[in-house]
Every structure is written in structure tokens, then in C-alpha cells.
N, C-alpha and C positions, 0 to 999 in steps of 0.2 A: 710131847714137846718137840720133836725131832718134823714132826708133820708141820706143827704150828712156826717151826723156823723159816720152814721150806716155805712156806705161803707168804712168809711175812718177806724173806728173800725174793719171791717175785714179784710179790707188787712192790718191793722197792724199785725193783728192774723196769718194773714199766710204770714208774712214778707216780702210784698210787698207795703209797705207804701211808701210815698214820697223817695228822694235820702236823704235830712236831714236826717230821722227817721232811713233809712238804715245806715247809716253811723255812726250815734250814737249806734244803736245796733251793729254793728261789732266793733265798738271800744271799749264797752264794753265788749262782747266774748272775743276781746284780749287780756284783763285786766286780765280778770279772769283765760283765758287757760294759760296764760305765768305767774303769778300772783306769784305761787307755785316754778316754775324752776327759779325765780328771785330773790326769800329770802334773797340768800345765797349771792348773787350776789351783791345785795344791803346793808346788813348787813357790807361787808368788803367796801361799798363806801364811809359809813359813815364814814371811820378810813380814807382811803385814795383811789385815782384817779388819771390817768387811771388805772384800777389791771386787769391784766392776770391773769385766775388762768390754772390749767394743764387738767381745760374741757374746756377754750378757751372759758371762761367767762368773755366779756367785758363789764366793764361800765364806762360810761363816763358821770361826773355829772355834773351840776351849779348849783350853791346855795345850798353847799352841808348842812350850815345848817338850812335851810327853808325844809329838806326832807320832816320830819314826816307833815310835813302841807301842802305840796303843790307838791306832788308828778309830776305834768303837768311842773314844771321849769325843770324836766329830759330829757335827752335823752340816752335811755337807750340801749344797744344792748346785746343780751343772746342769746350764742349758733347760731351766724349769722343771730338771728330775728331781724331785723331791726323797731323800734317802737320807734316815732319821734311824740313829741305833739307841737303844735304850739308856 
């Protein structure tokens, strides 16, 4: 067990872990690289939805007001990134 941790510790290290583990870390990278180009995005969801803005900022919300706590009830699209949570 002690060897099979060790192995399983490296390839997480050099991002070749299971498909799970990959999947959860690019979901995170998403989170964070689109995170900032979203703000703005998000900020006017809260007022109202769908909103066009004139950089072709779309979001499309539900449960707009569960946002601040539960950001995964979104579906959200910014600038033709397409990021859909279950």
C-alpha cells in the first residue's frame, strides 16, 4: 500500500493521476482562468437574465438568488466559453 501511495502521489504531481483527479483539476484551472473575465458578467446576473453586454457577454442563470452560495446551480457562458456544471 505504502508503494502504491507513492506512485499514485507522483503522478498526481506531474498530472497524470487517475481521469477523476484530472477532471477535477481542469475544472478547477477553469474556475480560476475564466473566474476574473466573469465578475462583470455575473455582477449584472444578479440584477437580471439573459444580459447581452456589447463584449458579447452572456449569462444565463437559475437560482439567481442561491448565487453567492452555490455558484454550481449556474450555467454560465463568457465571451463563447461554454462552462456547464451538472
Amino acid at each position: 500500500p505504502l508503494l502504491k501511495e507513492s506512485l499514485h502521489q507522483e503522478n498526481k504531481h506531474h498530472g497524470e493521476a487517475t481521469g477523476l483527479h484530472r477532471n477535477v483539476n481542469l475544472k478547477r484551472k477553469q474556475v480560476w482562468n475564466m473566474f476574473w473575465r466573469m465578475k462583470i458578467c455575473l455582477y449584472i446576473a444578479s440584477f437580471s437574465y439573459p444580459y447581452e453586454n456589447k463584449e458579447n457577454c452572456i449569462v444565463r442563470a437559475e437560482h439567481i438568488s442561491t448565487f453567492k452560495r452555490s455558484p454550481c446551480h449556474f450555467r454560465i457562458y463568457a465571451k463563447g466559453f461554454p462552462w456547464k456544471y451538472p
